[in-house]
C-alpha positions in Angstrom: 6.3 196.0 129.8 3.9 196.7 132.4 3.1 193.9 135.2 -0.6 193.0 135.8 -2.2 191.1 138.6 -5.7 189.2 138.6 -8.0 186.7 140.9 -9.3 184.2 138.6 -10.9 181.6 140.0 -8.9 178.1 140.7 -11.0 176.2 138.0 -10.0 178.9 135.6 -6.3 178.8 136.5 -6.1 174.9 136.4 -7.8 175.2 133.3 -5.6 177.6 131.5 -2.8 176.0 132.7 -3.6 172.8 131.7 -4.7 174.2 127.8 -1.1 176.1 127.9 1.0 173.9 129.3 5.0 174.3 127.8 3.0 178.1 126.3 4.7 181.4 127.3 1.3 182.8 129.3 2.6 186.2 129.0 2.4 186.3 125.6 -1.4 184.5 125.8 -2.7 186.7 128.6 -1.7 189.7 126.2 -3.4 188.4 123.4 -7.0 187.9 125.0 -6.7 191.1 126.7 -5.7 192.9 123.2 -8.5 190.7 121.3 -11.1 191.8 124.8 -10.4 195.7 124.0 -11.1 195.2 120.2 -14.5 193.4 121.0 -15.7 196.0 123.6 -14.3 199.1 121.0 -16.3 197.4 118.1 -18.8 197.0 120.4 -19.2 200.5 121.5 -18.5 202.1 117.8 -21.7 199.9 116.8 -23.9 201.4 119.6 -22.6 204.4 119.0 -23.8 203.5 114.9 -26.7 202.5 116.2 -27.5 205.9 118.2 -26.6 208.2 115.0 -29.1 205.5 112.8 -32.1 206.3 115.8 -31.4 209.7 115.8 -31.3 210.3 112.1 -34.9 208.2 111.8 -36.4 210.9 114.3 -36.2 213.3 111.3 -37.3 210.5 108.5 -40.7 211.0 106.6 -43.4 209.3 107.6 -44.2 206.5 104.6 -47.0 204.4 104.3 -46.7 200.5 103.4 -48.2 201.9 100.4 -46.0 204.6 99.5 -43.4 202.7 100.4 -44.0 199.7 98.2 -44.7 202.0 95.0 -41.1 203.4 95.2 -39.7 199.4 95.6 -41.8 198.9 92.6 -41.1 202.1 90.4 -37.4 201.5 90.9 -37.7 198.4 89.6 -36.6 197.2 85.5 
């Protein structure tokens, strides 16, 4: 186990205390800070997404409203 040390502000300490009281805050702190690295990977795999998508619609046809509605319609039953 490796040993961490943070400034929160006092507000935020009281608060968390408070909320946790009786808790094992180890145990907590670990389980935001796991949860905070899933959110910012997801994060940066969708921008990454989106990047690929932008990049790939560089080299897209042009289509006209026109064209583009025929197609919606002809593939239609």
């Amino acid at each position: 186990m490796s040993t961490v040390n943070f400034s929160v502000p006092e507000d935020v300490k009281q608060a968390f205390n408070a909320v946790f009281k009786g808790r094992n805050k180890s145990a907590i702190i670990a389980e935001l800070m796991r949860e905070a690295v899933e959110r910012a990977q997801r994060g940066q795999r969708s921008r990454e997404a989106i990047s690929r998508i932008m990049k790939r619609r560089e080299h897209a046809p042009v289509v006209s409203e026109e064209e583009a509605r025929i197609a919606r319609e002809e593939g239609r039953p």
